[in-house]
LODO-171709 format. One line per 3 residues: number of its first residue (from 1); their letters; for each residue x, y, z of N, C-alpha, C. Coordinates in steps of 0.1 Angstrom, whole numbers, plus 5000, padded with zeros to 4 digits. Example, Ala and Ser with C-alpha at 12.3 -4.5 7.8 and 13.67 -1.06 7.14 Angstrom:
% residues 2
1 = as = 5132 4943 5078 5123 4955 5078 5132 4967 5078 ~ 5128 4978 5071 5137 4989 5071 5129 5000 5079
This chain:
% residues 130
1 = xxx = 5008 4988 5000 5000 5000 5000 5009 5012 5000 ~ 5005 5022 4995 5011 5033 4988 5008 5044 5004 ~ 5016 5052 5009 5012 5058 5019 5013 5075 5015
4 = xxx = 4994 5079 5018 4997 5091 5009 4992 5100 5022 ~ 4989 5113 5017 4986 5127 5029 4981 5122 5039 ~ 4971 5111 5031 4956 5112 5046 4957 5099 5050
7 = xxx = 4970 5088 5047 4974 5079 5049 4974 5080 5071 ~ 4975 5073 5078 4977 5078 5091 4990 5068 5095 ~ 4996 5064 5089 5008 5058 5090 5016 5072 5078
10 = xxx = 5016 5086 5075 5022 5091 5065 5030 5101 5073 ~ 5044 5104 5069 5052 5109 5075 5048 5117 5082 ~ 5037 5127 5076 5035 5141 5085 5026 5132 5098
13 = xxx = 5021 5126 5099 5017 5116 5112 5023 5109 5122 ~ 5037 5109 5116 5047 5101 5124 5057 5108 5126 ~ 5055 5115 5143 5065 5119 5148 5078 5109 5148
16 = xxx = 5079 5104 5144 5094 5096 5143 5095 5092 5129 ~ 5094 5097 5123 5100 5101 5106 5108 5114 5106 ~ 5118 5110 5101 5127 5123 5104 5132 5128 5095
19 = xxx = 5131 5139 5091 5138 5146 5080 5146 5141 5072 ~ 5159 5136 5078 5168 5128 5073 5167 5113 5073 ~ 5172 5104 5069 5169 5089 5069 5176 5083 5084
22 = xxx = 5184 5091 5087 5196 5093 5095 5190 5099 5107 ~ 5185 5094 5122 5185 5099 5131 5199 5112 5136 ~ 5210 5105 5137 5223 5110 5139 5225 5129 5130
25 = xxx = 5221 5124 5115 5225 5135 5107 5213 5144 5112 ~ 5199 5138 5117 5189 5149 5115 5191 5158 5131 ~ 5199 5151 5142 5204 5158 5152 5210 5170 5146
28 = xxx = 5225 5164 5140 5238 5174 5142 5233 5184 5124 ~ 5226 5177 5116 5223 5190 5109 5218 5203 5111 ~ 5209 5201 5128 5204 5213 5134 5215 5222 5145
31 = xxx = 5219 5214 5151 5228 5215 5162 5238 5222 5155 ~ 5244 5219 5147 5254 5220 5139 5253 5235 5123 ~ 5245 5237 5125 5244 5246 5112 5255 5263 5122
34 = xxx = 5251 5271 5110 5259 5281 5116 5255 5288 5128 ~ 5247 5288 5135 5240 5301 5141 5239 5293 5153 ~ 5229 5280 5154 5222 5268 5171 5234 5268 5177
37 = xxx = 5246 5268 5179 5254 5268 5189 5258 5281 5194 ~ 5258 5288 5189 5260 5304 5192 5252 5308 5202 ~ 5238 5300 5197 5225 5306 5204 5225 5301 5216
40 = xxx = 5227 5287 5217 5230 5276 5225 5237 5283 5239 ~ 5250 5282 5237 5257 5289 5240 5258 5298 5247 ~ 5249 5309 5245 5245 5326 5247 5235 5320 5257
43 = xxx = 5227 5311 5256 5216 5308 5267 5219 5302 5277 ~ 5230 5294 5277 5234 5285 5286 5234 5290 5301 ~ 5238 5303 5303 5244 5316 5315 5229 5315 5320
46 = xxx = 5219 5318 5307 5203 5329 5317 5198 5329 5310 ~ 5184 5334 5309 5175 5332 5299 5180 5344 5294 ~ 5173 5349 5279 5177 5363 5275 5163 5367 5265
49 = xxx = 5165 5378 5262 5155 5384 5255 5159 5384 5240 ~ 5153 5389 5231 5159 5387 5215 5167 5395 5216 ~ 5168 5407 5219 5179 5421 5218 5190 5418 5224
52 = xxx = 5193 5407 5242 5203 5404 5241 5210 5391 5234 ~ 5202 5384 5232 5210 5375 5226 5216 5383 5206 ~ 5209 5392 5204 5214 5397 5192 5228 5405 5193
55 = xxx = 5228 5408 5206 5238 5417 5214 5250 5408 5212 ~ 5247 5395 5222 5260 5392 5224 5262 5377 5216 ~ 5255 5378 5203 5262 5366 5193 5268 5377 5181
58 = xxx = 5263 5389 5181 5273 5401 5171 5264 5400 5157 ~ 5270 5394 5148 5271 5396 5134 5256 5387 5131 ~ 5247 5383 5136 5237 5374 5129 5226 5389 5128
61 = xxx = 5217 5382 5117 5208 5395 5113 5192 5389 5122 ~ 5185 5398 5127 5176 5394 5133 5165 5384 5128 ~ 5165 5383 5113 5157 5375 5105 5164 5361 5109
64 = xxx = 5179 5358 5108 5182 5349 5108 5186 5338 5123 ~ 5185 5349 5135 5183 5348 5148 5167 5344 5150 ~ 5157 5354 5143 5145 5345 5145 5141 5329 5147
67 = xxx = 5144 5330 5130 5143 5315 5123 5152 5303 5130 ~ 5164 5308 5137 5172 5299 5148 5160 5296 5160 ~ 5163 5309 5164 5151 5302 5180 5142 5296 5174
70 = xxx = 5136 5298 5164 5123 5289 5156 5125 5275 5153 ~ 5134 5271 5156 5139 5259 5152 5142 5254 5163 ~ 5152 5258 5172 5157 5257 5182 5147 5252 5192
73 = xxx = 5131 5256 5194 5124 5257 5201 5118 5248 5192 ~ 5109 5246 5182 5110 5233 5178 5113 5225 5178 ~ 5125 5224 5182 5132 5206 5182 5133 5207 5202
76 = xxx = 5131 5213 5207 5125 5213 5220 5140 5217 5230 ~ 5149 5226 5221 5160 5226 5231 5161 5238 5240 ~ 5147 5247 5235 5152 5259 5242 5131 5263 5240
79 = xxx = 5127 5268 5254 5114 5275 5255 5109 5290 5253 ~ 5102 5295 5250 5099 5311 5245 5088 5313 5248 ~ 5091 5324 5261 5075 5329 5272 5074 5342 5268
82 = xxx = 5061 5343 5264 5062 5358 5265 5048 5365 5275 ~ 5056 5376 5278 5047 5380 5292 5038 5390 5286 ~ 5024 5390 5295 5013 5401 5287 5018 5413 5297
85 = xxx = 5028 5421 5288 5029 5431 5296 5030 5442 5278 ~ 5029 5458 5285 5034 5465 5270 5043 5475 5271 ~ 5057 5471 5259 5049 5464 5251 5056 5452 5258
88 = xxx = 5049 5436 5249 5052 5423 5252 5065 5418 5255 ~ 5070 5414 5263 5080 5410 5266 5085 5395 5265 ~ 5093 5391 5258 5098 5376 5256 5109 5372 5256
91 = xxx = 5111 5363 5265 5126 5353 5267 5126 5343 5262 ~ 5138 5337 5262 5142 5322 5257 5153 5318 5267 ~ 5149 5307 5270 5156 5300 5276 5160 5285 5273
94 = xxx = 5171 5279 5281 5171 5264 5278 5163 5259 5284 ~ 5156 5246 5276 5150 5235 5284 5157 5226 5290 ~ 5151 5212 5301 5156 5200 5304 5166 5195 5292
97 = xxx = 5162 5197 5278 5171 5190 5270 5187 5199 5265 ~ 5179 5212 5265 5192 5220 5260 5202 5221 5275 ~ 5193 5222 5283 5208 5222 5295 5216 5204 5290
100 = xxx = 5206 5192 5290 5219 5184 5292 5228 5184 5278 ~ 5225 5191 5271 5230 5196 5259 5248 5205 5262 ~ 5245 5212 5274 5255 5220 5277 5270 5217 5281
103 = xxx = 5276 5202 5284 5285 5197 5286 5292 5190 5273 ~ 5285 5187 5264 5292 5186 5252 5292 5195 5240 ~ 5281 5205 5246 5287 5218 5239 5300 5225 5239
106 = xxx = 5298 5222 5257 5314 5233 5255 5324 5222 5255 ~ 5321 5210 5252 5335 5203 5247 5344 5205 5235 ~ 5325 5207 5231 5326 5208 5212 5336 5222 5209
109 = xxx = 5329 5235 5218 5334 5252 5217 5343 5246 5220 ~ 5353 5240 5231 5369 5241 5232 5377 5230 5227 ~ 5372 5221 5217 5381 5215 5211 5381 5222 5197
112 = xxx = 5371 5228 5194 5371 5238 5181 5382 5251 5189 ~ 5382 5258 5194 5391 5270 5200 5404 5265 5199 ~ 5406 5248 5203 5420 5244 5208 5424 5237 5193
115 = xxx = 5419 5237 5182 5423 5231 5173 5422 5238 5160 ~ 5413 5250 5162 5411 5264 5149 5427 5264 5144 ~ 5439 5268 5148 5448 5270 5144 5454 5261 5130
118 = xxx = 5454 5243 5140 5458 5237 5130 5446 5233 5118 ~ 5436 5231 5118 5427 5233 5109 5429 5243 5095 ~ 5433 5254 5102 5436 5267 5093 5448 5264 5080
121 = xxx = 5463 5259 5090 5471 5256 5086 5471 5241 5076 ~ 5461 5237 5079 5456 5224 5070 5451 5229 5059 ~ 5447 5237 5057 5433 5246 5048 5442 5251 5036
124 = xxx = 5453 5261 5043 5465 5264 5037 5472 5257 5032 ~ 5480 5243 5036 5489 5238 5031 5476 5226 5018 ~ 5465 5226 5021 5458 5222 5006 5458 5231 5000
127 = xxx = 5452 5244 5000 5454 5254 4985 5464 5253 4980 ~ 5477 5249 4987 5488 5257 4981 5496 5247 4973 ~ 5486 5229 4973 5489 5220 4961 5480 5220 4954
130 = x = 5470 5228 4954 5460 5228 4943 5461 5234 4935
């Protein structure tokens, strides 16, 4: 049987159909893009508001900080309250999952810091037989 929209076995019905075929890749393709660790990261300290986390990750443009926490809170690693006050006021913070998230993050940030150098020099010494 062919499984189509209104199928109830069809992917949009099955929370465990995953983007990728690949549990593994559909993790770190998110985790891992440019921006989710930054954000990650930035939250880890305290909740924050959009203006400081725009503060202190620098160079991302607010469209593209949006669409992060939009994701980010989607896949459930980080929550977003907003309070009825005016005007409206909204944080983000980690969840249960993004904190236990937080010890192989910053494994990941300081083996990247402690290894940027020779990377670089890897980078260089291929261009320069190509």
């Amino acid at each position: 049987m062919t499984k189509t929209s209104k199928d109830a076995n069809s992917p949009a019905s099955d929370p465990f159909v995953f983007e990728q075929p690949c549990p593994i890749r559909d993790v770190l393709d998110r985790i891992g893009d440019q921006w989710s660790l930054l954000v990650l990261e930035s939250l880890a300290p305290a909740r924050r508001r959009f203006s400081e986390l725009q503060r202190a990750i620098g160079d991302i443009s607010k469209q593209m900080l949006s669409r992060t926490l939009k994701q980010l809170e989607q896949d459930g690693f980080i929550t977003r309250t907003v309070y009825p006050e005016v005007p409206p006021r909204v944080e983000y913070e980690l969840t249960e999952l993004g904190r236990s998230f937080e010890q192989p993050m910053r494994e990941l940030v300081q083996w990247a810091d402690s290894n940027h150098r020779q990377i670089v020099e890897a980078r260089a010494r291929y261009r320069a037989t190509r």
